[in-house]
Backbone bond lengths (Angstrom), bond angles and torsions (degrees), N, CA, C in turn:
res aa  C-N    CA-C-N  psi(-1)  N-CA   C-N-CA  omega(-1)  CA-C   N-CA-C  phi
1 X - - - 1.456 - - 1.529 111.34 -
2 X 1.505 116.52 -36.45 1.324 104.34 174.00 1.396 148.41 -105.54
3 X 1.499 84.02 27.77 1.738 133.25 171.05 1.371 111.33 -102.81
4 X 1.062 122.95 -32.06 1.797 132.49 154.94 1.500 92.45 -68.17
5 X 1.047 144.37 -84.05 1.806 142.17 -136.72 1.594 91.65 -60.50
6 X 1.817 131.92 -59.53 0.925 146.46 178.99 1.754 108.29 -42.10
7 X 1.098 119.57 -30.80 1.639 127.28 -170.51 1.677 93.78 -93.78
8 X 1.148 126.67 -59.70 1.005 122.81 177.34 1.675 119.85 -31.04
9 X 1.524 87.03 -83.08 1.698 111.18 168.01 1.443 120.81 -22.59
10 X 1.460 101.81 -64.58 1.789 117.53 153.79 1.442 118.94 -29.85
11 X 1.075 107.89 -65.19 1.768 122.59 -176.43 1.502 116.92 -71.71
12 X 1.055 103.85 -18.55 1.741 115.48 158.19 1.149 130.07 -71.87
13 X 1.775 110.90 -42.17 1.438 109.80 -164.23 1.617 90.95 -90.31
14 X 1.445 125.55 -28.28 1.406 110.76 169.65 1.258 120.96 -59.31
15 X 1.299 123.69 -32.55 1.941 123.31 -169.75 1.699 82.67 -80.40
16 X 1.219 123.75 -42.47 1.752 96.37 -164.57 2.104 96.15 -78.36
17 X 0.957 120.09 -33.80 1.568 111.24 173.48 1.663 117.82 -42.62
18 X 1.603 101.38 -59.59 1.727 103.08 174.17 1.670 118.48 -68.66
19 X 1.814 98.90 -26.74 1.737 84.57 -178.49 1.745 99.66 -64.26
20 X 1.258 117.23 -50.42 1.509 118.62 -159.99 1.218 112.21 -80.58
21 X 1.468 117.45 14.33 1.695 108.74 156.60 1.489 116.84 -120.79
22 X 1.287 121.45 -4.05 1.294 124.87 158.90 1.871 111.08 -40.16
23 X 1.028 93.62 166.09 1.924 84.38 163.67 1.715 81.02 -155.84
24 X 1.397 86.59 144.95 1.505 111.16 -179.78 1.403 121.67 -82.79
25 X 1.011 124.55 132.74 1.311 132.95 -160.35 1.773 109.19 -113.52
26 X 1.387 99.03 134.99 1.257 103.54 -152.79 1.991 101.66 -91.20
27 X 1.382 101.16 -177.65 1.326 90.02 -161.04 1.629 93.11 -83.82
28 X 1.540 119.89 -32.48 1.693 109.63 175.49 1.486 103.41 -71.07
29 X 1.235 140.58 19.77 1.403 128.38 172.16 1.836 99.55 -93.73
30 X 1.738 92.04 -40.10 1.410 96.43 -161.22 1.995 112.39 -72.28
31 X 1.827 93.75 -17.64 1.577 97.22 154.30 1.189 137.28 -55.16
32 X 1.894 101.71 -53.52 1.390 108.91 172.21 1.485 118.86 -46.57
33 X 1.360 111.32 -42.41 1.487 113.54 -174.72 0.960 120.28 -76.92
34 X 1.185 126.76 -20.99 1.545 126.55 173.60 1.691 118.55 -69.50
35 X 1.407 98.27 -35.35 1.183 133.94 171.36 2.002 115.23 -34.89
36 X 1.499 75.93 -64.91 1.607 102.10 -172.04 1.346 96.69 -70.18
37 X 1.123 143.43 -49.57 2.027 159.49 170.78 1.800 99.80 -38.34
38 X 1.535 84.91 -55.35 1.744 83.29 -174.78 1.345 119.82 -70.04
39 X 1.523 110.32 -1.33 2.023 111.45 -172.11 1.358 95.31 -86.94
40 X 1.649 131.97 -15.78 1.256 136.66 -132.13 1.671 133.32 44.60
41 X 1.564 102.92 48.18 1.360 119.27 152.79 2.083 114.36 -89.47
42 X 1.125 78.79 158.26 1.618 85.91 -177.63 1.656 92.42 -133.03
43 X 1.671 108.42 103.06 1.400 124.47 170.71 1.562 129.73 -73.75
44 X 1.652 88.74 96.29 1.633 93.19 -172.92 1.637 116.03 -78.03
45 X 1.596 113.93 -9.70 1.795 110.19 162.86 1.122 96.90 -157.76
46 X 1.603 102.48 136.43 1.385 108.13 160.11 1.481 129.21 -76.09
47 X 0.867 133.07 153.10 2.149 125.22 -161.26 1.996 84.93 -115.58
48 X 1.266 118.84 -18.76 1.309 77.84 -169.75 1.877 111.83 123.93
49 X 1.091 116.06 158.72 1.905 107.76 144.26 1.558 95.72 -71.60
50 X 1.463 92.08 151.97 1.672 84.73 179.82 2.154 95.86 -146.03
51 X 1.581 94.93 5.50 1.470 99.92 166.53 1.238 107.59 -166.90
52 X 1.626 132.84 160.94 1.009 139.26 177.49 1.816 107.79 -157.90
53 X 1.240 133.14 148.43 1.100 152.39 -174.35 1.414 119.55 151.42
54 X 2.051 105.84 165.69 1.331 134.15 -174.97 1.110 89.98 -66.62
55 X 1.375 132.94 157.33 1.401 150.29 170.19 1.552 92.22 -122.46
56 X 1.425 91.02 107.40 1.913 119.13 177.96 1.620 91.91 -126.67
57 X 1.738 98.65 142.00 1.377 124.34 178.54 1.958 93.20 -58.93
58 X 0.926 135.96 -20.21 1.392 128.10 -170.41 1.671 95.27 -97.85
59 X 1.245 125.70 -25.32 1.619 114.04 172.34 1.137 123.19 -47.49
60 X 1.823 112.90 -42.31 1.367 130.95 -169.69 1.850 117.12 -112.13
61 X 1.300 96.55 15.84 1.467 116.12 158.59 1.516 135.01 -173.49
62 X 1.250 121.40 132.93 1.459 110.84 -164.92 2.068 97.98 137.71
63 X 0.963 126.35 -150.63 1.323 123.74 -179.25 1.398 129.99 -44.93
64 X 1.044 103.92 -176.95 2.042 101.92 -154.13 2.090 90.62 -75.88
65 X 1.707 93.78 -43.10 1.725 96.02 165.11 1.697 127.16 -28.96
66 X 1.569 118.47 -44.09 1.451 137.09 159.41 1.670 113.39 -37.55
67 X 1.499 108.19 -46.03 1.564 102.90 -160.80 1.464 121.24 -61.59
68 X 1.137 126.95 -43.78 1.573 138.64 -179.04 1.654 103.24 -63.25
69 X 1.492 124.66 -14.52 1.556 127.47 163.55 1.631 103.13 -92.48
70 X 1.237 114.31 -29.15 1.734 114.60 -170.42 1.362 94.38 -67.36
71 X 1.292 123.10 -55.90 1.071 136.67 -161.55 1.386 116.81 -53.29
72 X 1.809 115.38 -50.24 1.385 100.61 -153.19 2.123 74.68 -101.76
73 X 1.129 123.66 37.66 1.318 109.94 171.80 1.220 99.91 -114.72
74 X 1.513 123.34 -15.44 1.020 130.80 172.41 1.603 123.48 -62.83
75 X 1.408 121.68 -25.03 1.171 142.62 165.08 1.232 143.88 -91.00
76 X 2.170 96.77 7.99 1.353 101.28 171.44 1.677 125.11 -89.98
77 X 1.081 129.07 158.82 1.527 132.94 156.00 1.498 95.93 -49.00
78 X 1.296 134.46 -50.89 1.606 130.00 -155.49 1.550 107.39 -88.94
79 X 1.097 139.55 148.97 1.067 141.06 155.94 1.558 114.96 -67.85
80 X 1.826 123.43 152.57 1.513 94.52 176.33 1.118 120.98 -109.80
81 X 2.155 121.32 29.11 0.937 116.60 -178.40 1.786 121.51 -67.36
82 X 1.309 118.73 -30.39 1.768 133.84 172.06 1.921 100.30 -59.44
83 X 1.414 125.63 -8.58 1.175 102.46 -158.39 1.948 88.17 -113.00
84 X 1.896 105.52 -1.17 1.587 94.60 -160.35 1.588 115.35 -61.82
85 X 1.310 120.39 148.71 1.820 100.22 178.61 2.220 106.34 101.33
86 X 1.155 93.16 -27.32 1.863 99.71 -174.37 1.352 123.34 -116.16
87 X 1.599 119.53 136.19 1.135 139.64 -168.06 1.873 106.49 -45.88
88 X 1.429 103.48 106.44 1.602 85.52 165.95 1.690 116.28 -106.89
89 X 1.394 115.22 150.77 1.474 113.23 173.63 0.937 107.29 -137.39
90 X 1.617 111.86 149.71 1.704 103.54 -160.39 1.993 78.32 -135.28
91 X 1.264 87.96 165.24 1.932 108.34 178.42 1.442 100.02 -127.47
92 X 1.271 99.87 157.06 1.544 109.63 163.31 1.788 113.21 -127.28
93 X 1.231 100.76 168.17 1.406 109.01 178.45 1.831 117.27 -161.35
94 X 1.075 124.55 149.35 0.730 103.64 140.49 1.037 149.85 -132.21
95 X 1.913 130.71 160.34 1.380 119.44 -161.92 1.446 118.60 -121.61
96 X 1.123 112.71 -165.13 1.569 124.94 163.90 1.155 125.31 -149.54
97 X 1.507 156.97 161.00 0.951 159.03 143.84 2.180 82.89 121.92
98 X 1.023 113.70 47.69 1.515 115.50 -173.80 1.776 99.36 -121.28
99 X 1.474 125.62 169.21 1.267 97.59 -151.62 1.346 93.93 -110.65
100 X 1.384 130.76 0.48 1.874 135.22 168.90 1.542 104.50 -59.00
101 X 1.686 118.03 -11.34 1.634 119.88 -174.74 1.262 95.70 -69.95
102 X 1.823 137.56 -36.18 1.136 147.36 172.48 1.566 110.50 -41.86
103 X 1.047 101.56 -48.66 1.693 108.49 -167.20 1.302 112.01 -76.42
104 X 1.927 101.93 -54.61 1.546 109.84 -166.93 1.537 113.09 -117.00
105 X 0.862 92.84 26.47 1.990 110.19 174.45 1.340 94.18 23.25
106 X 1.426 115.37 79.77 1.841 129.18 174.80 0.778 105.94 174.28
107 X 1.863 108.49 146.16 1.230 97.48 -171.70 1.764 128.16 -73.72
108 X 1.268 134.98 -160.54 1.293 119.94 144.19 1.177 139.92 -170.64
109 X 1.475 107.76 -162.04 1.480 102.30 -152.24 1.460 111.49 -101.93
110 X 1.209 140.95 122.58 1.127 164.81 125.87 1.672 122.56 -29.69
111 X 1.710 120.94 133.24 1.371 82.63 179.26 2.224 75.58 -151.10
112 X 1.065 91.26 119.06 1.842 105.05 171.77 1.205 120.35 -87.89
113 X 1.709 93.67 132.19 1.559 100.09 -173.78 1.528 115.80 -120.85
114 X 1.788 104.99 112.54 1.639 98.03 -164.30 1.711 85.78 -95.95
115 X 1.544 101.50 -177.53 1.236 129.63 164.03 1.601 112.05 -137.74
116 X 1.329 124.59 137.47 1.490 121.40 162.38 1.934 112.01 51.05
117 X 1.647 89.49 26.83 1.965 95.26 178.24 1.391 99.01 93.81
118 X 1.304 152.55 -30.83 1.134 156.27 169.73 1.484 123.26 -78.72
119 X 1.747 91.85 140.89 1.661 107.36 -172.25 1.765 96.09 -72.52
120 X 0.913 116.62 131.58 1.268 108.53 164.17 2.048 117.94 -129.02
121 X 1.317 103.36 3.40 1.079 117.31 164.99 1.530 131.34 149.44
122 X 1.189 136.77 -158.82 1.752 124.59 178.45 1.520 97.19 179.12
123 X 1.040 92.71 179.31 1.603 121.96 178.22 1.350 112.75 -146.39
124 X 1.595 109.67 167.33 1.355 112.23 -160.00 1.623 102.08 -144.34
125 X 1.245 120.25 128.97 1.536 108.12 172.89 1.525 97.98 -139.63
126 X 1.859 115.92 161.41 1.238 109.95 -174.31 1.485 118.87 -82.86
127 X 1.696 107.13 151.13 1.610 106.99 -170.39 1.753 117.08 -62.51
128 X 1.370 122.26 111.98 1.799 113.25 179.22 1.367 98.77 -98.89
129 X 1.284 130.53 37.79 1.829 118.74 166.57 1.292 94.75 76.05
130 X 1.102 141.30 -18.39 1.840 126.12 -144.25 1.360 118.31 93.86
131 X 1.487 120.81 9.64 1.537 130.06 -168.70 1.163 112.84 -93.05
132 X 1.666 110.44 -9.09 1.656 102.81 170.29 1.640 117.62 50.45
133 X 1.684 108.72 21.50 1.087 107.85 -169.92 1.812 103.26 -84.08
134 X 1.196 129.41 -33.42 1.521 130.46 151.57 1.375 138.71 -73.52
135 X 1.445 100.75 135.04 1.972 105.25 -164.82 1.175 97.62 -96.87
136 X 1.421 130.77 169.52 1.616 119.77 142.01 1.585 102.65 134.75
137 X 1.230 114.52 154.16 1.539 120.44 -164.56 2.050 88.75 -72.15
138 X 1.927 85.61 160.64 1.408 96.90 -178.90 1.508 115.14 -62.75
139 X 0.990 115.05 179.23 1.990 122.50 148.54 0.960 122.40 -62.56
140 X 1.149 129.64 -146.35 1.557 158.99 168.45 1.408 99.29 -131.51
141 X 1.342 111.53 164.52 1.525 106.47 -166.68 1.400 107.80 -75.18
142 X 1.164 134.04 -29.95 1.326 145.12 -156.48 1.917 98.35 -96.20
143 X 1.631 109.60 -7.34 1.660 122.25 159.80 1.824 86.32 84.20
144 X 1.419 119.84 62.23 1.558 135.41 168.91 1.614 91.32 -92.75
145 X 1.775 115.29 166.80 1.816 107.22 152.16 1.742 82.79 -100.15
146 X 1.563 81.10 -166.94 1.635 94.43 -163.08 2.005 92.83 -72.62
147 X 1.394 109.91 -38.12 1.970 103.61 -160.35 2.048 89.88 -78.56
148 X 1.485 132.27 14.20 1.444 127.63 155.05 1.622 92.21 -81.16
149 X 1.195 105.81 -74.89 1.917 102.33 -159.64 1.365 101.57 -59.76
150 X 1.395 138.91 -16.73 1.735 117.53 -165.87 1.730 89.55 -104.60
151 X 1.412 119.37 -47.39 1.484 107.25 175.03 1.895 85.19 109.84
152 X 1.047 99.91 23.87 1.821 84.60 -162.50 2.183 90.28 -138.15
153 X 1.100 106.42 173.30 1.662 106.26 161.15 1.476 119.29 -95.37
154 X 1.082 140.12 174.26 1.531 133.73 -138.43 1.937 83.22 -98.77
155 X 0.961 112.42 -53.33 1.711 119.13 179.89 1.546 99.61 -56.38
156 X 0.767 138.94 -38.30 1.853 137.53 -175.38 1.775 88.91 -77.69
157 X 1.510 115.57 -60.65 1.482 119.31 -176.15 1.775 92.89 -41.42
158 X 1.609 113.20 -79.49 1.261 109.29 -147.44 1.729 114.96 -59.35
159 X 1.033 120.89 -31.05 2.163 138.29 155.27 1.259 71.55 -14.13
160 X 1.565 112.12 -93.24 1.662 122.82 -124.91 1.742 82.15 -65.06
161 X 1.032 136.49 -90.62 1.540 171.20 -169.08 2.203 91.93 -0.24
162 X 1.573 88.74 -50.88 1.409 106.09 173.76 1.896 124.94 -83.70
163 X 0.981 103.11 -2.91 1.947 124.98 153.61 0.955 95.42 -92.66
164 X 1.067 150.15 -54.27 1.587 123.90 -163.66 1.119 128.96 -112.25
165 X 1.399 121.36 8.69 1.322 126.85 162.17 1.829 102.88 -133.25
166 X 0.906 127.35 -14.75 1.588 129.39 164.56 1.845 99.17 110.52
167 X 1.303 109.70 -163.74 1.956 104.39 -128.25 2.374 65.70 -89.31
168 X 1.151 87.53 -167.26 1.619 116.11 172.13 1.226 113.85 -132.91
């Protein structure tokens, strides 16, 4: 009997250990990920939300703070005037079988940006461990630079980019 109570007890404190270190995953995470599955990446870690904010015309222009939003908005299919005024949250992950593994033989990181439960786009840069050993604006999710997806050079991009949303 007190080899049963002991097994029990045991088998308890493990189910409450794994329930309470799981972390629950939300249903726009479980978009993002599906998301990333459907590009034909195969996500070897999830990162998490790893940002969230209003998307204001001053996020994506105005101080040097702006650029890392200029940037990866710079690399969407969508424009972000439909998104001004609304909650964005972006996820990260990371993957492999993505095509920057070509370039930078690593895997990488991906990071999706929904709005209102919806994918509305991402970017992709290659994985450095955390070594911060590479500089340089993101991809496109599919690992484009910004003058592949705009069709234009980054100085012709940034002209227009700065008419229509004001200087940086």
């Amino acid at each position: 009997m007190w080899r049963l109570s002991m097994l029990v007890l045991l088998v308890g404190l493990l189910t409450l250990t794994v329930i309470g270190c799981n972390k629950e995953i939300t249903v726009d995470e479980q978009a993002a990920a599906a998301y990333v599955k459907a590009q034909g990446y195969t996500i070897m870690k999830s990162n998490g939300q790893i940002d969230t904010y209003t998307l204001e015309k001053s996020k994506i222009s105005g101080p040097m703070e702006s650029t890392p939003y200029q940037q990866a908005w710079g690399v969407q299919k969508v424009e972000p005037d439909p998104y001004f005024g609304k909650a964005i949250t972006v996820y990260g992950f990371t993957v492999a079988n993505h095509p920057l593994e070509k370039i930078y033989h690593s895997n990488t990181k991906v990071s999706i940006m929904l709005c209102e439960g919806k994918v509305i786009g991402g970017t992709s840069f290659p994985d450095d461990n955390g070594a911060m050993i590479r500089a340089g604006a993101p991809y496109s999710i599919d690992g484009k630079t910004l003058e592949e997806v705009t069709g234009i050079t980054f100085i012709e991009w940034m002209a227009n980019w700065k008419k229509k949303y004001g200087s940086s």
